[in-house]
Every structure is written in structure tokens, then in C-alpha cells.
C-alpha positions as CSV (number, residue, x, y, z in Angstrom):
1,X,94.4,129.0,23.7
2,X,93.8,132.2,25.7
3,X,92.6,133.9,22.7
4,X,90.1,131.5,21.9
5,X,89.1,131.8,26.0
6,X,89.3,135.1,25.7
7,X,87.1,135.6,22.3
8,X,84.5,133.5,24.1
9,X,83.7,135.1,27.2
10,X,83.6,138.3,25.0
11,X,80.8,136.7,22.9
12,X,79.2,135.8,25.9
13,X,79.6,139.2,26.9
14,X,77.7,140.3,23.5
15,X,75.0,137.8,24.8
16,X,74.2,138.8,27.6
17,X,74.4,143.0,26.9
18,X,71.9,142.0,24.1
19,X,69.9,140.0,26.8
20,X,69.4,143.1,28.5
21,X,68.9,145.5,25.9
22,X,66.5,143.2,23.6
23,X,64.5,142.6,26.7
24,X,64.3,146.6,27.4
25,X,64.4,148.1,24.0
26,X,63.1,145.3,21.3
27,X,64.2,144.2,18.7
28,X,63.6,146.9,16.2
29,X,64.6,149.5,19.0
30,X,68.1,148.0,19.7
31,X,70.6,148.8,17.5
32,X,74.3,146.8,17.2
33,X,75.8,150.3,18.7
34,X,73.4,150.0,21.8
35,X,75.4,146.2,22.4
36,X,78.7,147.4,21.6
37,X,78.3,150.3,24.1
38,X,77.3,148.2,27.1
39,X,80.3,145.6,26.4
40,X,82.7,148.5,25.4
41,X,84.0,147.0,22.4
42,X,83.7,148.4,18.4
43,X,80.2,147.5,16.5
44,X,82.8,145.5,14.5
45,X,83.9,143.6,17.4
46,X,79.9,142.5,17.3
47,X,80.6,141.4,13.8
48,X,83.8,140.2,14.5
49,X,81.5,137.1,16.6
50,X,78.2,137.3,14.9
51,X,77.2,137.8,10.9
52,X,74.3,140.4,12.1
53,X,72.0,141.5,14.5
54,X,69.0,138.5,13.7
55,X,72.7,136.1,14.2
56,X,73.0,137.4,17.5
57,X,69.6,137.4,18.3
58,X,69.5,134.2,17.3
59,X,72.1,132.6,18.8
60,X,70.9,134.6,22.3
61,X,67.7,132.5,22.2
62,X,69.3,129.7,21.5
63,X,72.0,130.1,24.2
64,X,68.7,131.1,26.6
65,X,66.6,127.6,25.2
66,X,69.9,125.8,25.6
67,X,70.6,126.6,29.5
68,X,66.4,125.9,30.3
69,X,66.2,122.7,28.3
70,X,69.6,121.6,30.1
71,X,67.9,122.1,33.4
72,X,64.9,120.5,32.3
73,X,66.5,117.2,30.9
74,X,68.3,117.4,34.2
75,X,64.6,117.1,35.8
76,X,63.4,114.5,33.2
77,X,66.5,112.1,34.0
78,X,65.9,111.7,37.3
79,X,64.7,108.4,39.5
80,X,61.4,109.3,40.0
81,X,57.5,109.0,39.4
82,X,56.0,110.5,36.3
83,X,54.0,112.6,38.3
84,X,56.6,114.2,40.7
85,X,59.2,115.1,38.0
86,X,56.0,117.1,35.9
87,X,55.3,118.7,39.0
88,X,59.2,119.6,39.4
89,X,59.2,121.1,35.9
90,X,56.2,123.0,36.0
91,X,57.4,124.6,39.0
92,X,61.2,124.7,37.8
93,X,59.8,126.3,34.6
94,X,58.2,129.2,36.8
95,X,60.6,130.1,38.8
96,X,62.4,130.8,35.8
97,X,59.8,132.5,34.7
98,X,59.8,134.8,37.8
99,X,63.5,134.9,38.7
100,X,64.8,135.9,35.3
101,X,63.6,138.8,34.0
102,X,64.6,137.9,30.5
103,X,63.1,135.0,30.3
């Protein structure tokens, strides 16, 4: 059980690091080394979680779309008019925009 915990927060380690350096770098310019730097693990701990860099750049935006959409149906489920729940995700949506630098 604590190796399963503990193989998870490293892959969301791996997310996050790549977060970061896709953001800065690119795709082309970031390499798997680059990730496994910043985390302090092996490249082949990277492959250890993901089949390759478009696999963990894939499941990034997918982690990232996950977490937003969340929040959004969050919005979208609540008691209220039409028009006041747009205006909540419109303005949810930027400050996501603005807050994350990622995003």
C-alpha cells in the first residue's frame, strides 16, 4: 500500500517538474533528463511511470483538463440561474488563466 502511495506522489512529482519545464522550455526543448533532474530521480524512474515523453505530456494535459473541468462541473452543478453560473465560469476560467502560470 505505501509503495503504490509512494509511486504516485512520485508520478505526480514527474507532472508537475514537467509542468514547469514544458511551460518554460517546450516541448521540443525539454528533454526527459531536464524532468528527471528537477524530481531527482533516474530518466528511467520517468519511464518507470510513463511509456515516453508525448505519454507524459499527455497525461500532464490531461491531469491539467481534469482538475479545470472538475472545478467547472462543480460551477455547472450548482442551484442557480443560467446566467449567473456563465458568469461564474467565465470569470472562474480567468482567474485560472491569470493565477496559474501554466495554464
Amino acid at each position: 500500500m505505501k509503495q503504490k502511495r509512494d509511486a504516485q506522489e512520485t508520478k505526480e512529482k514527474i507532472i508537475q517538474a514537467a509542468r514547469d519545464i514544458f511551460a518554460k522550455k517546450g516541448y521540443s526543448g525539454t528533454s526527459v533528463d531536464d524532468i528527471a533532474r528537477v524530481v531527482g530521480i533516474t530518466k528511467g524512474g520517468i519511464y518507470w511511470h510513463f511509456d515516453s515523453k508525448l505519454d507524459l505530456f499527455i497525461q500532464m494535459l490531461e491531469s491539467g483538463y481534469s482538475e479545470f473541468m472538475n472545478l467547472l462541473n462543480e460551477i455547472i452543478a450548482q442551484d442557480s440561474a443560467p446566467l449567473a453560473k456563465l458568469r461564474q465560469l467565465f470569470t472562474t476560467t480567468l482567474m485560472a488563466i491569470e493565477e496559474d502560470k501554466n495554464f
